[in-house]
N, C-alpha and C positions, 0 to 999 in steps of 0.2 A: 761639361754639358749637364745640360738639369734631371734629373734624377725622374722622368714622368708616370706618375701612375700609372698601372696597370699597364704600359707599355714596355712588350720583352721579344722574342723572335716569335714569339705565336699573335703579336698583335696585324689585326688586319688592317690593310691601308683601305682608306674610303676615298671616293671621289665627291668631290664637295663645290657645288656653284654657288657665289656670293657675289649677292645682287646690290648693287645701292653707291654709296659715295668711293670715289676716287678722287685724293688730294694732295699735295707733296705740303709737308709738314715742316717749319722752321722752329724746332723747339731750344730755349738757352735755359741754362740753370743757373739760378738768382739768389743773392740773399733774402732780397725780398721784391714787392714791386715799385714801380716808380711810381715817385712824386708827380703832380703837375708840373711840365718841363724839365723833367729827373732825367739823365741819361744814367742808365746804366750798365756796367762791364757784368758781361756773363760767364761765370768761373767755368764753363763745359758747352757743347751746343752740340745739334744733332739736325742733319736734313734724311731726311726718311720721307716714304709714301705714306700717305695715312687716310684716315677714314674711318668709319665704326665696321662696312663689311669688310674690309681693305686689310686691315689691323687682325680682324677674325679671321681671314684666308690666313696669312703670315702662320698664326696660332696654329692653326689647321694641318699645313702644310708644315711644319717645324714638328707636328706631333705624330709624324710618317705618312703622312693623305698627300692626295692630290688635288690642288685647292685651281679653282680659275675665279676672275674676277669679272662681272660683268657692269661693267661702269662705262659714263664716259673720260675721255683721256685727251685725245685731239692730237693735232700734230703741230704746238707751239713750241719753238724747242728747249722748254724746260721740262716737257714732258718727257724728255729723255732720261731726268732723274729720276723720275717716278718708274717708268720701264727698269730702266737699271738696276735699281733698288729690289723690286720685285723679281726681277729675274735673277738674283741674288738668293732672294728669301724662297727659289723653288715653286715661285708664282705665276700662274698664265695671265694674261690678263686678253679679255674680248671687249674691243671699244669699241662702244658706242656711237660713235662720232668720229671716225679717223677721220673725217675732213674739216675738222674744226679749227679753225684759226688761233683762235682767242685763247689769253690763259687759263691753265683748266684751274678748278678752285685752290687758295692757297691759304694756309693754317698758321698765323703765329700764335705761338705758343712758351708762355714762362711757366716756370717747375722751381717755386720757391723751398729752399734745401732746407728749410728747419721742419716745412710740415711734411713735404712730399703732393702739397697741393698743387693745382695747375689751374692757370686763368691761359684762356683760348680766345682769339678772335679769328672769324673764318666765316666766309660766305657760302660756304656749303654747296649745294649743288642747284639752289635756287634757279639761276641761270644756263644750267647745263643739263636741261631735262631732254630726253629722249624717248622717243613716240615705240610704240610697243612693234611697229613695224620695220624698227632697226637690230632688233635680236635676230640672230642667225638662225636656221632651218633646225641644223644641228646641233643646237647647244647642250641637250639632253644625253649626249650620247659620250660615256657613259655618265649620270650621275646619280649618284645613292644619299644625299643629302642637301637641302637648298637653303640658303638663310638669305633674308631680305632687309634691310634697316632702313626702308622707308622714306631715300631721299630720291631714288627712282621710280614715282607710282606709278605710272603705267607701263614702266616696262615689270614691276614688280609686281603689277597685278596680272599682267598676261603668263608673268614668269608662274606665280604663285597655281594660276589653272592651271597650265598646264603640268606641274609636276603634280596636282593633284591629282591630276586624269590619270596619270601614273605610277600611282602611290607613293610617291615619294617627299619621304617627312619633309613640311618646311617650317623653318627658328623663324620667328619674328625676332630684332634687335629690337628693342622700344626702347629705346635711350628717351625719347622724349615725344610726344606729339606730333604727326606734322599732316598738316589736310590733304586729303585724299586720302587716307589712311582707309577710313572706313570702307574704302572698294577691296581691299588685301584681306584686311583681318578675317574676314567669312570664311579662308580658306587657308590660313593657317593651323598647325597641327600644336607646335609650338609659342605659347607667347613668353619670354624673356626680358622683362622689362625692369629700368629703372623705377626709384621712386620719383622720379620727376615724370614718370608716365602720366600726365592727365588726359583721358580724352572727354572731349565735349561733355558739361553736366557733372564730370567726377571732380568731387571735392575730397573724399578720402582714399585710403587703401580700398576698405572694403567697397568702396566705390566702383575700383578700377578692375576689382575681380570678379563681381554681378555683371561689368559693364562686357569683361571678356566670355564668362562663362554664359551668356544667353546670346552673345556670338558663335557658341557652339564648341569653343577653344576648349578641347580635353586637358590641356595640360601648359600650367599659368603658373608664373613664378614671378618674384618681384626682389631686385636685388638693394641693399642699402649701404651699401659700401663695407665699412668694417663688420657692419651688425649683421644680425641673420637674416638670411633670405628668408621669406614666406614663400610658400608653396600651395597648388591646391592640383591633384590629378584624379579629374571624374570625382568620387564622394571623401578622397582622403586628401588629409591637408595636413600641414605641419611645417616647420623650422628647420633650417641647416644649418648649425655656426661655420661660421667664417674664419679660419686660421688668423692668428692674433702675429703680425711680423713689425720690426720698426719699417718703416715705410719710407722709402727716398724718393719717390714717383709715383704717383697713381695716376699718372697719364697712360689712358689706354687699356687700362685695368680688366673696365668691361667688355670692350671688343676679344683683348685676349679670351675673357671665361666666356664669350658666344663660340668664338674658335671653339675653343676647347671642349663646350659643351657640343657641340655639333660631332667631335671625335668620338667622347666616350658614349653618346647617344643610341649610336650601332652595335655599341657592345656589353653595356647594360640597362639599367632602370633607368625612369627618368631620374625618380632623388635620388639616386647615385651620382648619374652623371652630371645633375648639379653639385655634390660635394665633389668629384673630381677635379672639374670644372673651377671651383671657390679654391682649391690647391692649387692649381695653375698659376690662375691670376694674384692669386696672394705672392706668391714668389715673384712673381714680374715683377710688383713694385719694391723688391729689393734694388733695383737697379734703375738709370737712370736711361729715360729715353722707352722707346718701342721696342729696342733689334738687344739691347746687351743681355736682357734676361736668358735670352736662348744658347747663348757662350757657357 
């Protein structure tokens, strides 16, 4: 079992809701990719749940929380893998749609073995959006941390007031853009984003952190993979490096350090718990897939 920072018998479990995609993921590990009309044999393969909040719950709940997912799922019955898996990994999950027919979104996924890169194709949750009057009465109770990634807006924007009305921190995932956005962001505590974060008008970094910080976002960070994260919380700003590992996967990478950073969040600084956080995720991609890092 992985060695986790600052977690020992005095760490406290948190309960953590994660709003946004739910997907069952077909990932194979490759030499490389295919040609036009290339078949190829894949040396390893993995079916797992996946998602960017989905993958962050797993983290969460792996690092001694209580993690639930609020996504939708449906009752197609491949959705049974996706249950199974997560009740595996110590996972609630609250659908959105238990009467949906149709298959819920699906991820393939290659993981070429020399870089540890990964090419994705996935339809996301485009089609499986849920009206903010399918969240349960309940779902608050108890939670002490919320993180949203953006492919549920309005159930993520109903989510996002109301944990504000309750003080309770919420992570933006910004993996990348997606419209409706601009209803969420006004009430986040947290923004967490990739460098592919552009929203509307930003053509640089400094773009994307003027564009968050007159949103009101206290506290903004921007991840780049191996490099160092930039930072800005209220007037101080700075860098965190990135543990330097050979790399056999970086599928997933980021949702693990949203997980993660959502853990150490409650229990120290923000720049800490993003350097905690950049600890986590760097070890996961020693290994291959979403689930083996936590062995």
């Amino acid at each position: 079992m992985y060695n986790v920072p600052g977690l020992g018998s005095e760490g406290m479990a948190t309960q953590g809701l994660f709003v946004g995609l739910v997907t069952l993921d077909l990932i194979y590990r490759t030499a490389q990719l295919p040609d036009r009309n290339q078949k190829l044999v894949a040396s390893d393969y993995l079916v797992a749940a996946g998602g960017p909040a989905t993958n962050a719950a797993v983290a969460f709940s792996y690092l001694g929380n209580s993690a639930t997912v609020l996504g939708g799922v449906g009752s197609h019955p491949i959705t049974h893998l996706i249950l199974t898996d997560l009740r595996q990994c110590g996972v609630t999950v609250i659908d959105l749609a238990p009467s949906q027919l149709t298959p819920p979104p699906v991820s393939s996924i290659l993981v070429t073995d020399t870089t540890g890169d990964r090419a994705i194709i996935s339809i996301n949750a485009v089609k499986t959006q849920a009206i903010a009057d399918a969240i349960p009465a309940n779902v608050f109770k108890p939670i002490e941390v919320v993180l949203i990634d953006g492919h549920q807006i309005a159930v993520g924007q109903a989510i996002a007031q109301q944990a504000k009305a309750q003080g309770i921190p919420i992570v933006l995932d910004g993996g990348s853009w997606k419209p409706g956005l601009e209803t969420i962001l006004p009430w986040i505590d947290y923004a967490i984003c990739s460098a592919n974060f552009q929203p509307p008008g930003c053509h640089s970094e400094a773009d994307v952190f003027g564009y968050l910080t007159k949103l009101g976002i206290p506290h903004i960070a921007v991840t780049h993979g191996e490099q160092p994260i930039q930072y800005r919380a209220r007037t101080q700003s700075g860098t965190i490096a990135v543990p330097s590992i050979p790399a056999v996967d970086t599928l997933g990478a980021g949702d693990i350090f949203h997980g993660a950073f959502c853990h150490y969040l409650l229990q120290t600084s923000f720049v800490e718990a993003l350097a905690q956080a950049a600890e986590v995720a760097a070890h996961s991609c020693r290994f291959f897939g979403t689930r083996a890092w936590r062995e």
